[in-house]
C-alpha positions in Angstrom: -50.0 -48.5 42.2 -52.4 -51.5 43.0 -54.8 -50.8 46.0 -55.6 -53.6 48.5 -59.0 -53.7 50.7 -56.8 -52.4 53.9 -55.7 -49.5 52.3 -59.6 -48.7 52.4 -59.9 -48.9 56.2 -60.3 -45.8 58.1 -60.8 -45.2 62.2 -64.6 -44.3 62.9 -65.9 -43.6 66.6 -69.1 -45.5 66.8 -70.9 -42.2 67.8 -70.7 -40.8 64.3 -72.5 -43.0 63.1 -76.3 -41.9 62.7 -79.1 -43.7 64.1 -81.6 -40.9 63.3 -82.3 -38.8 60.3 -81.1 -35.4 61.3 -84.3 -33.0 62.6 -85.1 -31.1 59.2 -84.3 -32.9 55.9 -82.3 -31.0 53.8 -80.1 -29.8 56.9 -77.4 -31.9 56.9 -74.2 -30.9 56.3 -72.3 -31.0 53.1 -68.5 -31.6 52.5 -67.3 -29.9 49.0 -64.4 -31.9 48.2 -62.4 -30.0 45.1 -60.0 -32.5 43.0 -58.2 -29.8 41.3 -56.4 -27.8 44.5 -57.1 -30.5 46.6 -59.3 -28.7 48.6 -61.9 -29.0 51.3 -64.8 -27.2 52.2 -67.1 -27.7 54.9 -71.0 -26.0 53.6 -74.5 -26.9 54.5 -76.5 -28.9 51.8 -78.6 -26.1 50.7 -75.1 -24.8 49.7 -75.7 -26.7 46.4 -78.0 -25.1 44.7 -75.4 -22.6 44.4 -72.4 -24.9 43.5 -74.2 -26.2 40.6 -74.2 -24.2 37.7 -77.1 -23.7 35.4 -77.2 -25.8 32.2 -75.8 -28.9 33.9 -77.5 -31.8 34.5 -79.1 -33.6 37.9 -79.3 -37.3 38.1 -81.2 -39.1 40.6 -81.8 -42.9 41.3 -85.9 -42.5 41.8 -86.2 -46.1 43.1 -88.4 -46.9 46.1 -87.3 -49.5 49.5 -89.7 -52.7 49.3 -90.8 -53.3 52.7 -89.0 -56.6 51.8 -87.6 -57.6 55.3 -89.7 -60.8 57.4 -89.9 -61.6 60.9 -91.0 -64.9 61.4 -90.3 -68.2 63.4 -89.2 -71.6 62.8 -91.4 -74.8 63.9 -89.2 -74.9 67.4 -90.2 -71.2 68.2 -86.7 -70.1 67.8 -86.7 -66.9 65.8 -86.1 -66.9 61.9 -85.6 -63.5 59.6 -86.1 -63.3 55.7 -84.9 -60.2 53.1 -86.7 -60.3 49.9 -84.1 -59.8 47.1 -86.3 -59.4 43.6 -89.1 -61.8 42.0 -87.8 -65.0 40.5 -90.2 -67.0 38.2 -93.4 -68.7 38.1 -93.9 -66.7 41.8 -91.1 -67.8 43.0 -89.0 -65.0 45.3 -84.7 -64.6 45.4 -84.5 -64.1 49.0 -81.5 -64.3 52.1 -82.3 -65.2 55.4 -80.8 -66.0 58.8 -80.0 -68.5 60.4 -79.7 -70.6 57.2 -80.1 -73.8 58.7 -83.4 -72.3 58.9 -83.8 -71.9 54.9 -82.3 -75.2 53.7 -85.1 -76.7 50.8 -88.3 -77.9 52.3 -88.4 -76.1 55.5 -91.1 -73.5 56.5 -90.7 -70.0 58.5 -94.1 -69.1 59.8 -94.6 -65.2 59.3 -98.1 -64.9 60.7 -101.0 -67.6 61.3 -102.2 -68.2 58.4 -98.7 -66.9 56.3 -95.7 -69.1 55.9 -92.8 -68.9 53.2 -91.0 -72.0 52.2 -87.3 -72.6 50.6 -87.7 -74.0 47.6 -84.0 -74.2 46.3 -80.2 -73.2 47.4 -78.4 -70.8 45.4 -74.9 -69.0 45.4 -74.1 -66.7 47.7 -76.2 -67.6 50.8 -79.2 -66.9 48.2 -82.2 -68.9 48.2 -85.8 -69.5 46.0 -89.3 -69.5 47.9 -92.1 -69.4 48.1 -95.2 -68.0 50.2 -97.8 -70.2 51.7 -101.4 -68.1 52.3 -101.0 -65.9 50.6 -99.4 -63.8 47.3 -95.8 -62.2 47.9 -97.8 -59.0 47.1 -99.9 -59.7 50.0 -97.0 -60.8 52.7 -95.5 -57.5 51.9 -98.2 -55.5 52.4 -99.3 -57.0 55.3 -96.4 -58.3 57.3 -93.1 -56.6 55.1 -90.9 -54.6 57.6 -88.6 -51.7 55.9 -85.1 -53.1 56.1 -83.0 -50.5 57.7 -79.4 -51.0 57.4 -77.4 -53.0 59.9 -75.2 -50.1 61.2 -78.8 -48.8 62.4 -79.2 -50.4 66.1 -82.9 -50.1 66.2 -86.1 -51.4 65.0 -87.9 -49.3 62.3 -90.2 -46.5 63.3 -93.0 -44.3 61.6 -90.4 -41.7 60.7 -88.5 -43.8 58.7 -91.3 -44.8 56.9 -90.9 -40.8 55.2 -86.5 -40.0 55.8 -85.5 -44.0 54.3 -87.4 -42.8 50.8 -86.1 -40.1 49.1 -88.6 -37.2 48.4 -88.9 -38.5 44.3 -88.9 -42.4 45.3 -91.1 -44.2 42.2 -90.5 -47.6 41.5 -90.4 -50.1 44.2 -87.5 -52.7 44.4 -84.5 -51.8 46.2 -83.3 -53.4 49.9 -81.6 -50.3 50.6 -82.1 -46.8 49.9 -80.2 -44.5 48.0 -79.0 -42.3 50.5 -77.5 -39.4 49.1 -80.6 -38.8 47.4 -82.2 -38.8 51.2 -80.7 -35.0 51.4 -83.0 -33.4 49.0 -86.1 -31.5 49.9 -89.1 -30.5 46.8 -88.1 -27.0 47.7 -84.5 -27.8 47.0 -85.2 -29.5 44.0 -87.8 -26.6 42.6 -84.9 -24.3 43.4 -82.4 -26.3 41.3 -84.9 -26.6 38.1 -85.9 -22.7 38.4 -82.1 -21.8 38.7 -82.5 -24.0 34.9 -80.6 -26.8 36.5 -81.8 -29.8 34.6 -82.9 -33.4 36.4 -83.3 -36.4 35.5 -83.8 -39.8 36.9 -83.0 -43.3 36.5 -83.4 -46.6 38.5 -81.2 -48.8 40.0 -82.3 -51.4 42.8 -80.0 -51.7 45.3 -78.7 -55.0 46.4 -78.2 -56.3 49.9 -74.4 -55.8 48.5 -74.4 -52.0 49.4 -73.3 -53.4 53.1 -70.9 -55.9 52.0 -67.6 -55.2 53.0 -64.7 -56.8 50.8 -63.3 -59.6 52.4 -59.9 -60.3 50.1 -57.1 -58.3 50.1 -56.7 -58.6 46.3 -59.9 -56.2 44.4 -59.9 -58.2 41.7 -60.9 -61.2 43.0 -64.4 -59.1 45.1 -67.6 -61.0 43.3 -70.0 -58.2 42.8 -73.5 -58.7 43.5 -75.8 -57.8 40.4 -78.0 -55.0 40.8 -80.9 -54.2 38.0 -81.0 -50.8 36.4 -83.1 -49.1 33.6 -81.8 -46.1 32.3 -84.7 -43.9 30.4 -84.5 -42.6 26.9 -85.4 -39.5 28.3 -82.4 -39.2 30.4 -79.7 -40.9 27.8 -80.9 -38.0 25.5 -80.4 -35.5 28.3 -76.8 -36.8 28.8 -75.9 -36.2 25.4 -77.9 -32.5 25.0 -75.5 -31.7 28.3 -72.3 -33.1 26.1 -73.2 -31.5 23.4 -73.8 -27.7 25.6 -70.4 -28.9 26.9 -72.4 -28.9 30.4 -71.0 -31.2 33.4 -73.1 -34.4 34.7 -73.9 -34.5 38.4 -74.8 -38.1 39.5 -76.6 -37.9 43.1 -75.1 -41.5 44.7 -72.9 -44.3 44.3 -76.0 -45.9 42.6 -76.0 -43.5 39.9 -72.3 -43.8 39.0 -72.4 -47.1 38.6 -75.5 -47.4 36.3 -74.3 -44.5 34.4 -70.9 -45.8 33.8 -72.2 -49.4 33.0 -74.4 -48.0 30.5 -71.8 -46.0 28.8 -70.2 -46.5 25.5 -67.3 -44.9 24.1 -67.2 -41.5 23.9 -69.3 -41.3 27.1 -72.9 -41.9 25.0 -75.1 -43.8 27.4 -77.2 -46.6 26.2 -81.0 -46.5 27.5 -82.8 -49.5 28.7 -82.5 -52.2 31.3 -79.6 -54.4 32.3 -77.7 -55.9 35.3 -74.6 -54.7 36.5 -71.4 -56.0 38.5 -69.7 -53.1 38.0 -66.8 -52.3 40.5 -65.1 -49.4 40.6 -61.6 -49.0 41.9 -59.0 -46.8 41.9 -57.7 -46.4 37.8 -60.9 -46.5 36.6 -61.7 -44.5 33.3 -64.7 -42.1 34.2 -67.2 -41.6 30.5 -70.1 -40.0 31.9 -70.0 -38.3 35.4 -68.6 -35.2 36.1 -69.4 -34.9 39.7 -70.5 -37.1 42.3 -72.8 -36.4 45.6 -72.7 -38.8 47.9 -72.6 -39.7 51.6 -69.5 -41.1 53.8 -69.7 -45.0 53.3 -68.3 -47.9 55.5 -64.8 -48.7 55.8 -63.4 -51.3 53.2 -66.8 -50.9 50.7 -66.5 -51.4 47.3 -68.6 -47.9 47.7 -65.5 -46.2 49.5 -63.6 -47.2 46.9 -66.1 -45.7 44.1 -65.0 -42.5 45.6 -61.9 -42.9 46.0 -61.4 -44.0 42.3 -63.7 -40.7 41.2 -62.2 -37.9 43.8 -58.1 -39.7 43.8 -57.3 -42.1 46.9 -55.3 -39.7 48.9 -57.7 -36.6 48.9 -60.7 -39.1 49.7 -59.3 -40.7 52.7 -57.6 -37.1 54.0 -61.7 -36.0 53.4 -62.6 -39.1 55.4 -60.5 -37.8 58.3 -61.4 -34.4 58.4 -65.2 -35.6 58.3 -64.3 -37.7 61.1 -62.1 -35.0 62.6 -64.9 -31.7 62.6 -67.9 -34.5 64.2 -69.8 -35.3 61.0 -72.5 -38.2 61.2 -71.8 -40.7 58.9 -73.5 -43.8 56.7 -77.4 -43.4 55.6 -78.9 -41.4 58.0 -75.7 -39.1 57.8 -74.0 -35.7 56.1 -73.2 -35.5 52.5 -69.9 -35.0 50.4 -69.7 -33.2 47.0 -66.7 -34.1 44.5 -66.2 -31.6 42.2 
């Protein structure tokens, strides 16, 4: 049966959704969500050390929020914002920015007295090229770069989220947004796991100001994907195939991981190491190689992340799962609770 974007809307009272990180990380609550049964299970996230059985492997995106987002103003006065996407060439930054009449080519923002950053050229997309005046992009970001929470959060950045918007194994820096089932996990957790001889491994994937995008046809196939940069180590292809071989399940920890796993996988499931780009959507039908089970947190209606689930867990039992999360109270989107597919 073909799936359109409304049959990925769901009800959500604004109050679920988090503004906060709960108190203690590694609190939160954790849906189990069984495919075979149909079943649901409401746990608390240290529940998982014990749903994970030993042999199996752990995979976690280990990359790290750029302090990436602006606040500047325009020659008038009038207020001016700029999101630092990745480094283009020669310098050069792929950035987005509001209001765009503010970054058409030629025209300045001024981020601090002696710091501006200039649009150099239009892309696709609302995308645009530039260029920092005073200083290096390395510098602007250390000195002026804001973390960008997500838009669902209705509040300016604080020193907490400086530690809960980075995951506890957060490496390499480059992503807009973090990747938030990962946000769950404590060291302690994570010792436990590896002395219960669960193995981990990591990858990295830089998540795109896409994560928030919600899809705006009513026919899937026609969604453009925004690209999203992953490197896959040989360490953890190898670790893939040793678990194959053991006839041990893969756990990937967030959407993120899915979708660089699956991208990177050839037939037969054998996943490819190295770097690449991906525009990988995945709906309802798709053909899973590589992951087993999926952690991940309760996503926005009408996301091409909603329907990552629902394409991994089977659309009815996903959305019934979305309303008995929404049903027993539990806080949704980044800063929220976590759901297990098994």
């Amino acid at each position: 049966m073909p799936y359109h974007t409304t049959d990925f809307d769901y009800s959500l009272p604004p109050e679920l959704i988090a503004q906060y990180p709960i108190a203690e990380r590694g609190t939160s609550r954790l849906l189990v969500v069984k495919r075979h049964g149909a079943e649901l299970e409401d746990r608390s996230f240290g529940d998982l050390t014990r749903l994970i059985p030993s042999g199996d492997l752990l995979v976690l995106n280990s990359t790290r929020v750029r302090h990436a987002r602006f606040l500047g103003t325009r020659p008038s006065g009038a207020a001016a914002e700029v999101l630092l996407l990745h480094p283009g060439t020669d310098g050069a930054w792929i950035a987005i920015g509001r209001p765009g009449s503010a970054m058409k080519p030629g025209k300045r923002i001024r981020l601090a007295p002696d710091i501006e950053v200039e649009t150099v050229v239009e892309l696709e997309e609302g995308q645009r090229e530039v260029r920092f005046i005073g200083a290096t992009a390395e510098e602007a970001i250390q000195r002026l770069g804001r973390l960008p929470l997500p838009p669902y959060i209705e509040r300016d950045p604080d020193s907490n989220d400086e530690i809960r918007y980075q995951t506890v194994y957060a490496e390499q820096e480059g992503s807009v947004a973090a990747p938030t089932a990962g946000l769950h996990f404590t060291a302690e957790i994570l010792k436990e796991l590896e002395q219960l001889d669960v193995r981990i491994a990591r990858l990295d994937l830089e998540v795109g100001p896409g994560t928030f995008k919600p899809v705006e046809v009513e026919d899937l196939t026609r969604h453009h994907m925004h690209p999203e940069r992953f490197e896959i180590p040989e360490a953890t292809a190898t670790a893939i195939a040793e678990v194959r071989e053991r006839k041990g399940s893969v756990w990937a920890v967030g959407t993120t991981v899915v979708r660089a796993l699956e991208s990177a996988a050839a037939e037969g499931g054998l996943v490819r190491s190295g770097g690449a780009e991906t525009r990988l959507m995945i709906t309802p039908g798709f053909q899973f190689r590589v992951v087993d089970h999926q952690l991940t947190n309760f996503h926005l209606p009408r996301s091409t992340l909603l329907m990552l689930v629902s394409a991994f867990a089977g659309y009815d039992l996903t959305m019934t799962a979305y309303r008995h999360a929404v049903e027993q109270r539990y806080r949704f989107y980044s800063y929220g609770d976590a759901m297990v597919v098994v």
